[in-house]
Backbone as JSON Lines, residues from 0, in Angstrom:
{"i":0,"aa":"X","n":[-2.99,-6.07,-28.24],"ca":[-2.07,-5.85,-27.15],"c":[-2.85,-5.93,-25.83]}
{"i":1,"aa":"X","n":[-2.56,-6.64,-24.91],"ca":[-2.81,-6.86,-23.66],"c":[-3.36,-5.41,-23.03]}
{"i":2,"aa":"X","n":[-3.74,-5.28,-21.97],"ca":[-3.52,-3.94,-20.78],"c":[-2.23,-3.98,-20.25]}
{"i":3,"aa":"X","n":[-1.83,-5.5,-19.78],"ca":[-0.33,-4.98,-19.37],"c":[0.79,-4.67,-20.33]}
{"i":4,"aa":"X","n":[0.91,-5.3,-21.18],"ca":[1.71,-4.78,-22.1],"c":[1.43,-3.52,-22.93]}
{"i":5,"aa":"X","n":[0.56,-2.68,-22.85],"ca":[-0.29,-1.25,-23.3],"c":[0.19,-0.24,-22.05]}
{"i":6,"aa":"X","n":[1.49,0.62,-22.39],"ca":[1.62,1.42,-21.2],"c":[0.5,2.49,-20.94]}
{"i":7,"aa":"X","n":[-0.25,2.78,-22.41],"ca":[-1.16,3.75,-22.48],"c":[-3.04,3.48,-22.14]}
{"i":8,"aa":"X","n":[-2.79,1.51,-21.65],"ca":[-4.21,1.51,-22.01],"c":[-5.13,1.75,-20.24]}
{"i":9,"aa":"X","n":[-6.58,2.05,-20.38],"ca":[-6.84,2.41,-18.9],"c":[-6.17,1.97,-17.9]}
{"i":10,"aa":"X","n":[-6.25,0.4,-17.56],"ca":[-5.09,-0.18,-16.71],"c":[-4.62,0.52,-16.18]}
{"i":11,"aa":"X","n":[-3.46,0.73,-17.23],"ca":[-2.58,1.14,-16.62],"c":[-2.05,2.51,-16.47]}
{"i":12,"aa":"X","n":[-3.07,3.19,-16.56],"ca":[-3.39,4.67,-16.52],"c":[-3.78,4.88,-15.13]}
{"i":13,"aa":"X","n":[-4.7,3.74,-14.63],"ca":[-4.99,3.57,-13.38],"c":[-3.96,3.5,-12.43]}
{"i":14,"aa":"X","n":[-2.99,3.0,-12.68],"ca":[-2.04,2.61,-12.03],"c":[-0.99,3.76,-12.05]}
{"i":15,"aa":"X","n":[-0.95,4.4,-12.67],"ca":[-0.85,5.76,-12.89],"c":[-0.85,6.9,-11.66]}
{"i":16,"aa":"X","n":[-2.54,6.74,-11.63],"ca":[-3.02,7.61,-11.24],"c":[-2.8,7.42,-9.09]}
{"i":17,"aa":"X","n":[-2.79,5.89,-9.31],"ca":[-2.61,5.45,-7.97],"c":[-1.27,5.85,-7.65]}
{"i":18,"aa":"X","n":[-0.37,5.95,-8.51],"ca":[0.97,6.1,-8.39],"c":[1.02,7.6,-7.48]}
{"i":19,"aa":"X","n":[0.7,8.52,-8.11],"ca":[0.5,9.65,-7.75],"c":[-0.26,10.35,-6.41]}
{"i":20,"aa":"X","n":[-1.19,9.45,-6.32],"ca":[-1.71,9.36,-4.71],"c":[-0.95,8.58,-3.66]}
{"i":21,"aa":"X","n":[-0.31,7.47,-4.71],"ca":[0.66,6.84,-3.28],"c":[1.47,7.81,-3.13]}
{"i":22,"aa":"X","n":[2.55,8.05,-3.9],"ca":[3.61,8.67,-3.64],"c":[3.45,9.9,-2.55]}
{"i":23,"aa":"X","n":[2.16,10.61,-3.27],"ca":[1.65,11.8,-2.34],"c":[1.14,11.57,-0.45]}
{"i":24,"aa":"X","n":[0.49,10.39,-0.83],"ca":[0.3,9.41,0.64],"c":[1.53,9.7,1.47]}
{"i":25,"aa":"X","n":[2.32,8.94,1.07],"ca":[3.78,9.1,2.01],"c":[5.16,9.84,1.9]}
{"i":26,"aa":"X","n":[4.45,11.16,1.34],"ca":[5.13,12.13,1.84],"c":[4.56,13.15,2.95]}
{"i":27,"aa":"X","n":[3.24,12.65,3.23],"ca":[2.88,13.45,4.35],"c":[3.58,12.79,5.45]}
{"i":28,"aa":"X","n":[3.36,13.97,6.93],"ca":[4.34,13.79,8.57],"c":[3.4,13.71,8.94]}
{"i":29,"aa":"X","n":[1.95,14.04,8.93],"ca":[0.65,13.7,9.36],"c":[0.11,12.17,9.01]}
{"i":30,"aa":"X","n":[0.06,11.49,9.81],"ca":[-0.14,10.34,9.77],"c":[-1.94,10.14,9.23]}
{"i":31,"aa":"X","n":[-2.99,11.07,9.59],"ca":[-4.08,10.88,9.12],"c":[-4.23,11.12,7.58]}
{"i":32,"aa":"X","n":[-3.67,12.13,7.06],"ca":[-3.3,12.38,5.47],"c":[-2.86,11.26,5.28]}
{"i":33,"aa":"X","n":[-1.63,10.95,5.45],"ca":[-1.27,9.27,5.15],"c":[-2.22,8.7,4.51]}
{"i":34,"aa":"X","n":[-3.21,8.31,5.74],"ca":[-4.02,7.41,5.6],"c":[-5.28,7.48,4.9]}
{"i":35,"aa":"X","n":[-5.58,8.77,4.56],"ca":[-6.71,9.44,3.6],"c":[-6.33,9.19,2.39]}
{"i":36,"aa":"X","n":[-5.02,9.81,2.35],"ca":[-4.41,9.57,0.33],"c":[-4.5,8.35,0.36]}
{"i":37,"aa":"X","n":[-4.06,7.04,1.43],"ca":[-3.69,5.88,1.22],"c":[-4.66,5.07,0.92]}
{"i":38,"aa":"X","n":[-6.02,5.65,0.96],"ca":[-7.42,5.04,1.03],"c":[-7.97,5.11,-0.6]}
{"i":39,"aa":"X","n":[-7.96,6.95,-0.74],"ca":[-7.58,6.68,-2.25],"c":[-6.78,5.63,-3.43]}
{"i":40,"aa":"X","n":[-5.62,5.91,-2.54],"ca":[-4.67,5.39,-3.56],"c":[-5.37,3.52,-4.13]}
{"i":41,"aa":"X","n":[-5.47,3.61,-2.94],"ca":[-6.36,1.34,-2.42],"c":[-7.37,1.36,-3.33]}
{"i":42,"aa":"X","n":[-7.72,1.83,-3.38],"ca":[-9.23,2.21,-4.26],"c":[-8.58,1.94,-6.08]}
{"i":43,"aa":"X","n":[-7.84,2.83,-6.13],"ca":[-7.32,2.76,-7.66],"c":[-6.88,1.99,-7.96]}
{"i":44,"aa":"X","n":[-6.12,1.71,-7.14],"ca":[-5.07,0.2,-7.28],"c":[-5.63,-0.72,-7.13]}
{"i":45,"aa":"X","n":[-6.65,-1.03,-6.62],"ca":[-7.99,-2.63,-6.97],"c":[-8.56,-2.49,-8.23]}
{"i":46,"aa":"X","n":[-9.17,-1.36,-8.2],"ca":[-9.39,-1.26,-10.0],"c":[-8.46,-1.32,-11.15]}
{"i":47,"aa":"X","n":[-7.43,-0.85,-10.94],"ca":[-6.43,-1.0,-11.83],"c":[-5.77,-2.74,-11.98]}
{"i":48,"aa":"X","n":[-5.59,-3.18,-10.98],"ca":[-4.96,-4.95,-10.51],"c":[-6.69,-5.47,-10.93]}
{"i":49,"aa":"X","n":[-7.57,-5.54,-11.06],"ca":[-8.42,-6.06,-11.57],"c":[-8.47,-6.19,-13.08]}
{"i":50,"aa":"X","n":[-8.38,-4.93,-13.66],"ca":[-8.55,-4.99,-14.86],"c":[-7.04,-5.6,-15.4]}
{"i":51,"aa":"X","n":[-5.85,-5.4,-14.82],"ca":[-5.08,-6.55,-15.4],"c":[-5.12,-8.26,-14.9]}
{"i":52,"aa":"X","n":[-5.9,-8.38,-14.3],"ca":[-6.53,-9.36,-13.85],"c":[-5.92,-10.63,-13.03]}
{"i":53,"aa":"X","n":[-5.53,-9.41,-12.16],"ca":[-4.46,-9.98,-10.62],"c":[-5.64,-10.0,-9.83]}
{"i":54,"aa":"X","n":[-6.48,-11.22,-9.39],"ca":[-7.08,-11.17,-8.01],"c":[-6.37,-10.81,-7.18]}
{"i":55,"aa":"X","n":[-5.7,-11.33,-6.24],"ca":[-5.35,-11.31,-5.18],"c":[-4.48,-9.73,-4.89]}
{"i":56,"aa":"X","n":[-4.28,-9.45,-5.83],"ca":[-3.73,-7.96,-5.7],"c":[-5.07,-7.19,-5.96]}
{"i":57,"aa":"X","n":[-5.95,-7.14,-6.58],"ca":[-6.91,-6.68,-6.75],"c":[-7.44,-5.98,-5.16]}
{"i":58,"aa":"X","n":[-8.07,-8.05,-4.75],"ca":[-8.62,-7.79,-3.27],"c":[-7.52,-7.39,-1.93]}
{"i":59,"aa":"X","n":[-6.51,-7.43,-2.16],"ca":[-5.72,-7.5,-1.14],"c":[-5.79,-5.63,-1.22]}
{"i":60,"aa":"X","n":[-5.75,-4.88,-2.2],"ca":[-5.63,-3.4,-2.36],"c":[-7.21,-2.83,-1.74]}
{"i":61,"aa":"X","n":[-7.88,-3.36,-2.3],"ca":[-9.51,-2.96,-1.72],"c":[-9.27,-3.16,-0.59]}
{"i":62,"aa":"X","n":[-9.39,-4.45,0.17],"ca":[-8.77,-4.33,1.95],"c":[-7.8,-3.18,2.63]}
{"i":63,"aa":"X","n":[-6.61,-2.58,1.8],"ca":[-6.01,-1.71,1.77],"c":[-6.78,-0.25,2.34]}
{"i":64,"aa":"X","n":[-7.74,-0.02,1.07],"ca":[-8.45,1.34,0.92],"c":[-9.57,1.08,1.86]}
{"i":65,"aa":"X","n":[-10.11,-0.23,2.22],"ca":[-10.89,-0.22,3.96],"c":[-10.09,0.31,4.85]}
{"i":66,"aa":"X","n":[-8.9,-0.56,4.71],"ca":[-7.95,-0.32,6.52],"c":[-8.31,0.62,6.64]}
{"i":67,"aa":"X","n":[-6.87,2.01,5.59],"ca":[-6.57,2.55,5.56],"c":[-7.35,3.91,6.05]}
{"i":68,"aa":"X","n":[-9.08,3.88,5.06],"ca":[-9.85,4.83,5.66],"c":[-10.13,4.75,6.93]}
{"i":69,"aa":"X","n":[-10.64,3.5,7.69],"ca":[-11.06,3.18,8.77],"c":[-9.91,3.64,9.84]}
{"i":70,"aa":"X","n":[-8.83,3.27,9.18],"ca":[-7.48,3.82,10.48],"c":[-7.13,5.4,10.39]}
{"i":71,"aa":"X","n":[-8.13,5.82,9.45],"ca":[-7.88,7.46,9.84],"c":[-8.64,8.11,10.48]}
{"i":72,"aa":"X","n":[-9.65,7.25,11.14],"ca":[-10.54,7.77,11.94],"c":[-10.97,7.16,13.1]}
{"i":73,"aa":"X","n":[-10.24,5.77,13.25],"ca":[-10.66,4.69,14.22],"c":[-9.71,4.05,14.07]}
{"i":74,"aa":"X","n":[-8.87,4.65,15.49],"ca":[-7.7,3.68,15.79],"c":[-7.96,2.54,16.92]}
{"i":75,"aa":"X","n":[-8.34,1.64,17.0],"ca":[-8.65,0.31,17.84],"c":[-7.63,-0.15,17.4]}
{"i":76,"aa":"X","n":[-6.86,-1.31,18.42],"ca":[-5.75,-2.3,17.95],"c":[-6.8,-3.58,17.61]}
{"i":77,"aa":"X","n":[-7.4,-4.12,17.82],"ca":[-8.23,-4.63,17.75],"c":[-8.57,-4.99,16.26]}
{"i":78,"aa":"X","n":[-8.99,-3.74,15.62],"ca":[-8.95,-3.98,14.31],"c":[-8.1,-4.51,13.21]}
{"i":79,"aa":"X","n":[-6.89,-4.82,13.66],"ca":[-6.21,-5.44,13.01],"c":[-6.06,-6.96,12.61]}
{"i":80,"aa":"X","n":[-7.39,-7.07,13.71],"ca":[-7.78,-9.0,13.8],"c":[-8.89,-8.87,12.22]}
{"i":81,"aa":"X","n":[-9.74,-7.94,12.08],"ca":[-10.58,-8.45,11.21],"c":[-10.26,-7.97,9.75]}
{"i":82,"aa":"X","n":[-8.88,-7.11,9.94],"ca":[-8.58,-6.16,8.16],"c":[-7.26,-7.66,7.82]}
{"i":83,"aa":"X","n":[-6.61,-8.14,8.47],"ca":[-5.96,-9.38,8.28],"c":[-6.55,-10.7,7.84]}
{"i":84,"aa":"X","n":[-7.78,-11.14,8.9],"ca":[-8.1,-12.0,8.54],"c":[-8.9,-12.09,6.98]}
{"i":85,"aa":"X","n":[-9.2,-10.56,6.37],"ca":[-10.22,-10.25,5.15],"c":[-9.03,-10.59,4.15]}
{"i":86,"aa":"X","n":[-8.21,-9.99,4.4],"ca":[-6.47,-10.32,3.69],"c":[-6.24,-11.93,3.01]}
{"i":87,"aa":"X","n":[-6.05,-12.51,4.25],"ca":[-5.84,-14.13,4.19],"c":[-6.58,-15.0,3.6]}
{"i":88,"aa":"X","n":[-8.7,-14.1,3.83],"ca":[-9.79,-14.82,3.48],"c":[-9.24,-14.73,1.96]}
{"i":89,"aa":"X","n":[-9.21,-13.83,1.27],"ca":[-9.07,-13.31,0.11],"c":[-8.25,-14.3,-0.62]}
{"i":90,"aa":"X","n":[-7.07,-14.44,-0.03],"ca":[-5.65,-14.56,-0.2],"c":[-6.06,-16.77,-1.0]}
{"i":91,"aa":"X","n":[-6.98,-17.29,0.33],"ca":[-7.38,-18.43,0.04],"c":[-8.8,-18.46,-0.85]}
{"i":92,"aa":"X","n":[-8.9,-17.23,-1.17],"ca":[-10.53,-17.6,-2.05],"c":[-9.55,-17.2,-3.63]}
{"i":93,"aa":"X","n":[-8.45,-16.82,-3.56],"ca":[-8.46,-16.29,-5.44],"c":[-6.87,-16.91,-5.29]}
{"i":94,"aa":"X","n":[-5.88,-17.11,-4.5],"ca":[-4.96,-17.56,-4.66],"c":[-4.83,-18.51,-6.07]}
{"i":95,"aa":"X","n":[-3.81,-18.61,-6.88],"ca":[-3.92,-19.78,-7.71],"c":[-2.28,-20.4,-7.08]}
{"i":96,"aa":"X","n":[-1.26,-19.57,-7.19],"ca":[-0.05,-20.34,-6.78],"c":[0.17,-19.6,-5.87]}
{"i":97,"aa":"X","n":[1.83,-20.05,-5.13],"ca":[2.3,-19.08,-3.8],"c":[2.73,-17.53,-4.37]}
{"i":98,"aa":"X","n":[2.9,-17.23,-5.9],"ca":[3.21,-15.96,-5.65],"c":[1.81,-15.01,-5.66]}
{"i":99,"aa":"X","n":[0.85,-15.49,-5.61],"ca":[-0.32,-14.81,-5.49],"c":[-0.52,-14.39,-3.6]}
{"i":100,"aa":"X","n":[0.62,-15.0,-2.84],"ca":[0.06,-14.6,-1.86],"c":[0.7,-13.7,-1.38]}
{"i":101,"aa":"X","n":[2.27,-13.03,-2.02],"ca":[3.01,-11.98,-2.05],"c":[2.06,-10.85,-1.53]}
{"i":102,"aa":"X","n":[0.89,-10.75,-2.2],"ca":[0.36,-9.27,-1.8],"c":[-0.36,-9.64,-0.86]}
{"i":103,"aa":"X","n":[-1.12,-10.34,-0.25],"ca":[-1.29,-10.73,0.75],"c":[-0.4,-10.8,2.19]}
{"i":104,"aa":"X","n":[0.32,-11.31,2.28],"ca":[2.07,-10.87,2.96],"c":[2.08,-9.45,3.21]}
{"i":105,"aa":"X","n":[2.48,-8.66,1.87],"ca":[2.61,-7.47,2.32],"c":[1.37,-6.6,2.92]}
{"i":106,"aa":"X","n":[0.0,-6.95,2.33],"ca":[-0.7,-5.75,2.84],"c":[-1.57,-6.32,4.22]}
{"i":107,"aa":"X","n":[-1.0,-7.4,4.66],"ca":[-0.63,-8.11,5.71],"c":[-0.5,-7.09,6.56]}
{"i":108,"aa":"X","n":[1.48,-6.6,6.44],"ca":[2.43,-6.35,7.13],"c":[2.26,-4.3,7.47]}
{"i":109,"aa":"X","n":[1.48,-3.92,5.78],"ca":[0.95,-2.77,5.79],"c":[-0.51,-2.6,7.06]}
{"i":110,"aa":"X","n":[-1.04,-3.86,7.05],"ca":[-2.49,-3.61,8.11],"c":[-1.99,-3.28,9.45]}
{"i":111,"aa":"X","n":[-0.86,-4.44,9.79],"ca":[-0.27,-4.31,11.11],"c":[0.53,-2.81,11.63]}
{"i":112,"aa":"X","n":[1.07,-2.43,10.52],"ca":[1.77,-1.31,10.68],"c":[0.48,-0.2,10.83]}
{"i":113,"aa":"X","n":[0.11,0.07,10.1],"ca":[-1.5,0.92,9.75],"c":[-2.08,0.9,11.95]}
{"i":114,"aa":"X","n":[-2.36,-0.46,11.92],"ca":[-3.08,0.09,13.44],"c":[-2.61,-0.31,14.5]}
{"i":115,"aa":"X","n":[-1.04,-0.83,14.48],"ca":[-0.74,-0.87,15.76],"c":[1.09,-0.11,15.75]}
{"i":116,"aa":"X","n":[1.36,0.74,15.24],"ca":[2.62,1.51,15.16],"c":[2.17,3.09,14.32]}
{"i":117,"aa":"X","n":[3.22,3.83,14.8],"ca":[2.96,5.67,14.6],"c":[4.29,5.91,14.27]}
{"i":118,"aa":"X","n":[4.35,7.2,13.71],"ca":[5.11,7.82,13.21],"c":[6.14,7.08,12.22]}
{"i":119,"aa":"X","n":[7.71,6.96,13.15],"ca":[8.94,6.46,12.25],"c":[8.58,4.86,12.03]}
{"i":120,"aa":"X","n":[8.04,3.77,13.27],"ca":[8.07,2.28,12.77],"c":[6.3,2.15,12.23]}
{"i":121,"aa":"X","n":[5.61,3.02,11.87],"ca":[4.76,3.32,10.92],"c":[5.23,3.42,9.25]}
{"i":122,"aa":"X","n":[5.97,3.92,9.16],"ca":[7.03,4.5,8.25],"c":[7.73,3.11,7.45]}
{"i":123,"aa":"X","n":[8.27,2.24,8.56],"ca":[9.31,0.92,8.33],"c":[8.33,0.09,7.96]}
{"i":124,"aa":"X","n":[7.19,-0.1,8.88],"ca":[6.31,-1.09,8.3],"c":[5.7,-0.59,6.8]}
{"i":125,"aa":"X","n":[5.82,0.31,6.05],"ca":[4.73,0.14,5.22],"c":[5.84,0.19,3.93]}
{"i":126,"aa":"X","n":[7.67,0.61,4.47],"ca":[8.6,0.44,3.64],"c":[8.51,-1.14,3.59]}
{"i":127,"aa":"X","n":[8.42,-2.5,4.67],"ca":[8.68,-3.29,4.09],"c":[6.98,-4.17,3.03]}
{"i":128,"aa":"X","n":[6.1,-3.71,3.62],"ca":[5.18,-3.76,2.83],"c":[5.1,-3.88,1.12]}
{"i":129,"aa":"X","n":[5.74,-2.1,1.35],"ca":[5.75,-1.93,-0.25],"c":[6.67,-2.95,-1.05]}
{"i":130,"aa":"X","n":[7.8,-3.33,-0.2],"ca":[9.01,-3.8,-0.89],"c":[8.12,-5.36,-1.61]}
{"i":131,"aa":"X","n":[7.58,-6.42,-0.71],"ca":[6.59,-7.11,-1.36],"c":[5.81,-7.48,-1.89]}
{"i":132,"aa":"X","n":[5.3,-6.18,-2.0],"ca":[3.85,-5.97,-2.65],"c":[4.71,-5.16,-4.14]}
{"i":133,"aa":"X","n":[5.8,-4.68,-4.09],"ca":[6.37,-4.16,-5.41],"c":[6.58,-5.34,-6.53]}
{"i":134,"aa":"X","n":[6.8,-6.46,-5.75],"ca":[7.47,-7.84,-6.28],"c":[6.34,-8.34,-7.03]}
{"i":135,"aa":"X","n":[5.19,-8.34,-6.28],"ca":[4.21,-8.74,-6.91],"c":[3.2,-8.32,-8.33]}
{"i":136,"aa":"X","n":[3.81,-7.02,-7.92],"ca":[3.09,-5.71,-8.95],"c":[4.16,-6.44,-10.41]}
{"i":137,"aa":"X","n":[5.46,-6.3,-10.21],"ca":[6.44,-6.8,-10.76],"c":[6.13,-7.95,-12.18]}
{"i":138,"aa":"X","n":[5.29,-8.99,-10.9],"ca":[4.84,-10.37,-11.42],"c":[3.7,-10.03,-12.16]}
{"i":139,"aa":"X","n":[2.87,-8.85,-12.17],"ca":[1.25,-8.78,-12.64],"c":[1.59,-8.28,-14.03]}
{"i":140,"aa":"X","n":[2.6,-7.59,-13.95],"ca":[2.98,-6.83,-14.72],"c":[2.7,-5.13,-14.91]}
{"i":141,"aa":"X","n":[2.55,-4.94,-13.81],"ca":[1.92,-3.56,-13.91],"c":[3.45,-2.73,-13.63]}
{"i":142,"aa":"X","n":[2.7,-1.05,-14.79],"ca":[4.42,-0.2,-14.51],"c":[3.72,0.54,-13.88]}
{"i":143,"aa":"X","n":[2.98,0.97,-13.44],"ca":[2.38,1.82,-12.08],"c":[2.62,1.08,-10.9]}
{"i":144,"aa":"X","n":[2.25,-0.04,-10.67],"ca":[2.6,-0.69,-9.38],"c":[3.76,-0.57,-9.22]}
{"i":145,"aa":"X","n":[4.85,-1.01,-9.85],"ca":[6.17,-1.41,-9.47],"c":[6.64,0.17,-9.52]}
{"i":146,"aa":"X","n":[6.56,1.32,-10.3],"ca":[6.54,2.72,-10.05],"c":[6.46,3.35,-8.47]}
{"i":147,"aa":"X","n":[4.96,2.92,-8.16],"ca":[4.52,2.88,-7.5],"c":[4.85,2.81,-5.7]}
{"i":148,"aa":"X","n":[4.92,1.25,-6.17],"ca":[6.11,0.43,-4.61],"c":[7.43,1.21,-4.21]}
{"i":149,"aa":"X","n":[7.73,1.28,-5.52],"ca":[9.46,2.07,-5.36],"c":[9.1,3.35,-4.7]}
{"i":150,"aa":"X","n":[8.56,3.77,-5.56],"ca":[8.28,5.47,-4.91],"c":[8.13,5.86,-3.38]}
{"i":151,"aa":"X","n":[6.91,4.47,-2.9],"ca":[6.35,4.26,-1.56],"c":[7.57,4.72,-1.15]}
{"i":152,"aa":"X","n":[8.56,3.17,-1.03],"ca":[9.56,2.55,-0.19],"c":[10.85,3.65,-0.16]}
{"i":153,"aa":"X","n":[11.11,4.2,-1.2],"ca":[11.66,5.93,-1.43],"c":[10.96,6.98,-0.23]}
{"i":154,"aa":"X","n":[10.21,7.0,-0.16],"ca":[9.1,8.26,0.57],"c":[9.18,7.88,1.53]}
{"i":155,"aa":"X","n":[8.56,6.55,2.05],"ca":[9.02,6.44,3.52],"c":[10.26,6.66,3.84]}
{"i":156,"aa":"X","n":[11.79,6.19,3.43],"ca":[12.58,6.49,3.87],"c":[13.03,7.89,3.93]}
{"i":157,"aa":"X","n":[12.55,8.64,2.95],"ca":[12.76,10.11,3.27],"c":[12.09,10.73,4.02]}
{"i":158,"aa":"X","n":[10.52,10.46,4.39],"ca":[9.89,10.4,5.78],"c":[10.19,10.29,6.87]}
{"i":159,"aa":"X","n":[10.7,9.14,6.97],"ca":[11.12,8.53,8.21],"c":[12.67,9.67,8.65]}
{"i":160,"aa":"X","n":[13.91,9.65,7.54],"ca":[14.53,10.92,7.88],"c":[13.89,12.27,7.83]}
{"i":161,"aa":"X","n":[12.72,12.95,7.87],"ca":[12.68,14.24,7.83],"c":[11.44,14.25,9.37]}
{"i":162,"aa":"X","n":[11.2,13.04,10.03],"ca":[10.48,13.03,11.11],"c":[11.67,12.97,12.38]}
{"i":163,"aa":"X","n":[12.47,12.13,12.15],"ca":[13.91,11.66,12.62],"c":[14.45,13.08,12.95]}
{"i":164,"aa":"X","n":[14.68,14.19,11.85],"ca":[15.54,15.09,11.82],"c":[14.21,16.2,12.67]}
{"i":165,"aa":"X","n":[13.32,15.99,12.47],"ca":[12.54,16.91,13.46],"c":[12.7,16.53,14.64]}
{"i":166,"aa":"X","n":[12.37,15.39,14.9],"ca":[12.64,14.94,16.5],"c":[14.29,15.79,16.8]}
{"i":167,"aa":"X","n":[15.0,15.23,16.45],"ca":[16.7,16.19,16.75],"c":[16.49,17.36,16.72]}
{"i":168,"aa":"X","n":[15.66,18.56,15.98],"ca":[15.82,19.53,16.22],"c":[15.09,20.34,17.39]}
{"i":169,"aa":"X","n":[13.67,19.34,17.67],"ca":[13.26,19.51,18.8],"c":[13.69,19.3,20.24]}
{"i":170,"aa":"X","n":[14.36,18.38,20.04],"ca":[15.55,17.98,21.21],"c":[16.45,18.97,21.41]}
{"i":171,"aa":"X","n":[16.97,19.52,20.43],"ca":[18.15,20.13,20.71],"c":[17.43,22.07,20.61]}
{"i":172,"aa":"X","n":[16.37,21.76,20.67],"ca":[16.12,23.73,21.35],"c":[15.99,23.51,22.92]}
């Protein structure tokens, strides 16, 4: 039996485990937690997309767990020229067809969001992120990824309403 088809084998235990740091990622209102769990989470999820032996999801997640740490401690807009272009490099060094560049796309759209937007369209960007990068997880075959994505794209939107509903209540004292 494969790793992907093995719900129990490391793989995808890994994917698992990333699941659980993503999800935890974006339920924080602190945007630096965010980005700490989210560094973790990048980390697991390259190891895990490796060993089912998705390049481009692999490297596109490691770029992830760079941004991600780097944007919790160093916000430059700037930086979004060289965590993209590592994306794309990637994207053309392991690509085999166009759906290999799905995760590329999204953690694309996750870099942009990551260092040049806060709070709620922080929130939107990394909902539509996940939504692409779920597709792809989809295609690898991983049930942590696609777990995973959903959960994200779930969390942000309940994020995004429970930052939303703070702003209103701060308004209205």
């Amino acid at each position: 039996m494969t790793a992907a088809a093995d719900p129990f084998s490391l793989a995808q235990c890994l994917g698992y485990v990333a699941f659980v740091l993503g999800v935890s990622a974006f339920l924080q209102r602190h945007d630096r937690r965010l980005k700490l769990l989210n560094c973790a989470q990048g980390a697991v999820y390259a190891i895990h997309f490796l060993m089912l032996g998705s390049l481009s999801l692999a490297g596109s997640a490691f770029v992830c767990a760079l941004r991600s740490g780097t944007a919790a401690f160093v916000m430059r807009r700037w930086l979004v020229l060289p965590f993209v272009a590592l994306n794309i490099a990637i994207g053309f060094a392991v690509a085999e067809s166009a759906t290999d560049w799905l995760p590329v796309l999204g953690f694309v759209i996750g870099t942009v969001s990551v260092f040049l937007f806060e709070g709620i369209a922080l929130r939107v960007g990394m909902f539509l992120s996940s939504a692409v990068v779920m597709v792809a997880a989809w295609i690898s075959g991983s049930i942590g990824g696609v777990a995973l994505e959903a959960s994200i794209a779930a969390a942000n939107l309940v994020t995004i309403l429970r930052i939303r509903m703070a702003t209103l209540k701060v308004a209205a004292s």
